[in-house]
C-alpha positions in Angstrom: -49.4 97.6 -19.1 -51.1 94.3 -17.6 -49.1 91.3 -18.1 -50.7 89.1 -20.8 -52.5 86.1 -19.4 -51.3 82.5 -19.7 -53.3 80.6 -22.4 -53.7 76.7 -23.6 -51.8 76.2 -26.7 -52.2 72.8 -27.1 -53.6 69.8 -25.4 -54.3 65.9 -26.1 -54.5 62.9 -24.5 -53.2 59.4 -25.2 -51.5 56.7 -22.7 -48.1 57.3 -23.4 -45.0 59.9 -23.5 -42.1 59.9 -25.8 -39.7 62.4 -24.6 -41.5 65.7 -24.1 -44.2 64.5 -26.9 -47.2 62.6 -25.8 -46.6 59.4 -28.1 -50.5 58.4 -28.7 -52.4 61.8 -29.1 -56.0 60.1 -29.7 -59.7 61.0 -29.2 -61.0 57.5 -28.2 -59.6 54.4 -27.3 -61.6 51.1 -27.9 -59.8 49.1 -25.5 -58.7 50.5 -21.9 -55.1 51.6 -21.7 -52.9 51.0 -18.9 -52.8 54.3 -17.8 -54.2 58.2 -19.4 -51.7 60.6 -20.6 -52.5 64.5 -21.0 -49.6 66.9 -22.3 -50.7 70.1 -22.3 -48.3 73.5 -23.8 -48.8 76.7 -22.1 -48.1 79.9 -23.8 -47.0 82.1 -21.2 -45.5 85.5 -23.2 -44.2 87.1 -19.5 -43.2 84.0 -17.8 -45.0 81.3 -16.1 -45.1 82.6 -12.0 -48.2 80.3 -11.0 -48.5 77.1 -9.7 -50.5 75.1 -12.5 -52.5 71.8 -11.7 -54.0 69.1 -14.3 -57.5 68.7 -13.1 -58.9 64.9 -14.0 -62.1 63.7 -14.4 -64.3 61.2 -15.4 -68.0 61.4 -16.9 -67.8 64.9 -15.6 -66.8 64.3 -12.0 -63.6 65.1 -10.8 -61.2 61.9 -9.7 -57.9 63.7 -9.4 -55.8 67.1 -8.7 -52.1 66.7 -10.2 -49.9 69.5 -9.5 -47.7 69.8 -12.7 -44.1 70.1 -13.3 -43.4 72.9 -15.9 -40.9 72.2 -18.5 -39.8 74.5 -21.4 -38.9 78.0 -21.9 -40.4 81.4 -22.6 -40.2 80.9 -26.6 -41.4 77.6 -27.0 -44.1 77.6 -24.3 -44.1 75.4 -21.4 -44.8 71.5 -21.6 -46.6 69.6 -19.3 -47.7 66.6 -18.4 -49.6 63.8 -16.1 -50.5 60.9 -16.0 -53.6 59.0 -14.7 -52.6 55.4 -13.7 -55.5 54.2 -11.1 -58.7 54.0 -13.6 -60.5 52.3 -11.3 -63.2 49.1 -11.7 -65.5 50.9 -14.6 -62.6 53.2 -16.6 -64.9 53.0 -19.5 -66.2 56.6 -19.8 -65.3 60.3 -20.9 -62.4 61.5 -19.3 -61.3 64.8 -19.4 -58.1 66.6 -18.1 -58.5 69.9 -17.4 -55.5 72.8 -16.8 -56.2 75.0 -13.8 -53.7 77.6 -12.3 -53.4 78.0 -8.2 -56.0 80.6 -8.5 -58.4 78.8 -10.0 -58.4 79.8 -13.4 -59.3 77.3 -16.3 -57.4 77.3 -19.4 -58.8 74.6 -21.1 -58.2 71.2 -21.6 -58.8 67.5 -23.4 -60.9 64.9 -23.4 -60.7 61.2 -24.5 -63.6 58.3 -24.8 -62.2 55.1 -22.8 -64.3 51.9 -24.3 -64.0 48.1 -24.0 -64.9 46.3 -26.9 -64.4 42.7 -25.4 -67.4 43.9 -22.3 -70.0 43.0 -25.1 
């Protein structure tokens, strides 16, 4: 019988952690945080063997490639997280974060609307 495959069982973004728990899951922010948060759990029913990565982007292009450290047990799933601290000059935008396994294989992901109010 084939292993079953890894899956996405939760993910949101926000700018901070709190332990293992992403402290500000939100869909929009209407100033620019210091930093972007994604925590992501895994569901991996037969163990987690591959290397997973937290692909970031911005307005649909791709900024950054995080490798991820897995936390967590068979049971609960695996938490993950990273963290995006260089926005750049323009941060306002989409950004998504996007889990990917060493092979290439998308399991989903988040995305959050960065705005500045005070530009206007």
């Amino acid at each position: 019988m084939p292993a079953v495959p890894l899956h996405l069982t939760r993910a949101a973004m926000g700018s901070a952690m709190r332990g293992l728990d992403l402290a500000d899951p939100t869909l929009a922010f209407s100033r620019v945080p210091p930093q972007l948060v994604c925590a992501t759990l895994i569901d991996a029913p037969r163990g987690l063997h591959d290397a997973l990565w937290h692909i970031w982007s911005k307005d649909g292009v791709v900024v950054d490639r995080i490798a991820l450290t897995i936390r967590g047990g068979v049971a609960a799933g695996f938490r993950t997280w990273s963290a995006k601290q260089n926005l750049g000059d323009s941060p306002q935008g989409i950004w998504g974060c996007e889990v990917v396994t060493e092979s290439g294989q998308s399991l989903g992901g988040a995305q959050v609307l960065v705005s500045d109010d005070q530009i206007r």
